[in-house]
Each structure stands twice: as structure tokens, then as C-alpha cells.
N, C-alpha and C positions, 0 to 999 in steps of 0.2 A: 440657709443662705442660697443654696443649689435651686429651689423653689422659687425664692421672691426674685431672680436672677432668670429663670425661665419664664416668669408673668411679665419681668421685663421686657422680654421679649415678645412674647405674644401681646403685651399690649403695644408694640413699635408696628408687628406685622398689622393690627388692627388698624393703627392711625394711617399706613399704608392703603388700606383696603377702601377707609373713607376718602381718602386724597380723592377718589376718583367719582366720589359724589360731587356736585354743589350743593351749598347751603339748602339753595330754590329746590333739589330733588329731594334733599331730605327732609323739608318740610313736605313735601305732595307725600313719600312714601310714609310719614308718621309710623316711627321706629315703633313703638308699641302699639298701633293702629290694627285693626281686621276689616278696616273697610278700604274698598279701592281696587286697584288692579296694579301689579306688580310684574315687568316684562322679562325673560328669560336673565339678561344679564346682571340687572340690578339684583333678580332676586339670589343670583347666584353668588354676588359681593357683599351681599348681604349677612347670607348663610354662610358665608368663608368666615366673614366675621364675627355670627353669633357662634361658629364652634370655637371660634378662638376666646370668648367669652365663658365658656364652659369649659376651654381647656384651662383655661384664669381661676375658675370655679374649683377646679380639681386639682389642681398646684397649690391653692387657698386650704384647699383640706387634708393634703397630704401634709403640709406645715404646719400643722394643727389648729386653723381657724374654721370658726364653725362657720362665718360669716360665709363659706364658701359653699352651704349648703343650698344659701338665698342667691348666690351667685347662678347656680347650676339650675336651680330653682326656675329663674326669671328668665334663662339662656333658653329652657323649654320652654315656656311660655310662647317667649318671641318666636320660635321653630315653628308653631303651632299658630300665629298670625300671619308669618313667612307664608307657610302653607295655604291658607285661605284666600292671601294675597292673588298668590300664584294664583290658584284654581281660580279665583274670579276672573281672573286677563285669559283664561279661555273657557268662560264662561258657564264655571259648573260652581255648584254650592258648595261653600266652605266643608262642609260635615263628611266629604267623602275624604278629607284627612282621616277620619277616625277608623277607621277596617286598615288600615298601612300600618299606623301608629301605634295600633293595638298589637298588632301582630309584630312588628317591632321589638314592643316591650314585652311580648310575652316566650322572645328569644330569651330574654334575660332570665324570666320563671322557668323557661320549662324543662332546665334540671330537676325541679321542685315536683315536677307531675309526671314524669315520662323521662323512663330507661330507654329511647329511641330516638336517636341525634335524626330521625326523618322530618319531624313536626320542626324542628329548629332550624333546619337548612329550609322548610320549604317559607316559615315564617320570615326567615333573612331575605329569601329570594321574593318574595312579595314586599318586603321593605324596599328593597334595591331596586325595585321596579318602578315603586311609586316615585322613588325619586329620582330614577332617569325621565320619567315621565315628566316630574316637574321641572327639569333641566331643561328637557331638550322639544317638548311640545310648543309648538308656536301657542300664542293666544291669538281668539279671534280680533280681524281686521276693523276697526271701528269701533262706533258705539256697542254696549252688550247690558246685559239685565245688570251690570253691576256699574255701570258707566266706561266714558271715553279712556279711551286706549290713553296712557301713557304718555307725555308730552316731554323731550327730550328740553 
């Protein structure tokens, strides 16, 4: 009960987070989309809200539904569009997610390979990097190799 009572809530903070879209932006940003260009704020209400999607995901499987595997599943997926997003609006190719993301996920293994919590702090610290980076970098002004900037 404590569960389905906590996804209640995270899905209330979610419906919050959209409030501050219109319809019109969320059809340009196409919620599962990887093409476009995606500008500091949105991508950041965005992201507030695919984690509340994966916290939905992990509330789901701790109540024991599996369906929450597909939840947490799809929550990455989108994280992983988010990103590409981003990178295009300042104008770098999607694929340099992949060196952050990896080294990300491979805080989580590298219990599994290495007696030396070094490689873990430095993997975390290049995770946390790439994403103040994607916070807080402006994207470029204008047109760019991925199209026009953002239309409020």
C-alpha cells in the first residue's frame, strides 16, 4: 500500500512538471524523439520528470510488479533521447552520451572487478560532470547542424 501511495505521488509531482509545458512544446520536443534540439530548461523539466518515471518504475518493483522493469526500462531509454536532445542545441553529436553513460553504469559493476573504490569515485565524478554540463551549457545561438534553436 506504502508503494502504490508513494507512485501517487510521484505521478502528482510529474503532472506538476508538465503543467509548465504547452501542448505546442510538447509536440516540437517529441517525448520519445532523438531528433531536434532541446534548451537548458525544458531539458531539465523534462529530466526531473523521466526520474520521477523511474522512481514510479522502482516503487512498481518493489510491490512486486514486474511491469516495473519496463517502466525503468523506457525511463532509460528516454534519459538517453534527453541527452542527444541536449547535445544537439549545442551542437555536438548525440554519441558523446555514450563515454558519461558508460562510466556511469559502470559505477554500479565495479564492485564486481575492482577491490579500489578510486575507479568508482572517478567514474561518478565524470558522470556528474557530463551532467552539469548538460545543465548548465548554453546551446548555440541560431541555426546549428541539427536545426533552429528552440521556439518558445
Amino acid at each position: 500500500m506504502n508503494a502504490v501511495m508513494g507512485a501517487t505521488e510521484l505521478i502528482n509531482f510529474a503532472c506538476i512538471f508538465l503543467s509548465y509545458l504547452t501542448k505546442d512544446q510538447m509536440e516540437k520536443t517529441k517525448y520519445f524523439g532523438w531528433q531536434g534540439r532541446l534548451p537548458r530548461l525544458r531539458y531539465f523539466i523534462l529530466a526531473m520528470l523521466n526520474v520521477f518515471i523511474a522512481m514510479i518504475g522502482s516503487f512498481l518493483i518493489a510491490a512486486g510488479f514486474a511491469v516495473g522493469i519496463v517502466v525503468i526500462a523506457a525511463a532509460q531509454f528516454r534519459a538517453c533521447a534527453l541527452n542527444a536532445q541536449r547535445l544537439h542545441d549545442m551542437n555536438k553529436p548525440d554519441w558523446w552520451q555514450l563515454a558519461p553513460v558508460a562510466a556511469v553504469n559502470l559505477v554500479v559493476l565495479e564492485p564486481l572487478y575492482s577491490t579500489s573504490p578510486v575507479l568508482g569515485i572517478l567514474l561518478l565524478i565524470i558522470g556528474i560532470g557530463f551532467g552539469l554540463y548538460l545543465n548548465f551549457w548554453p546551446g548555440t545561438a541560431g541555426a546549428n547542424n541539427y536545426g533552429e534553436p528552440f521556439k518558445k
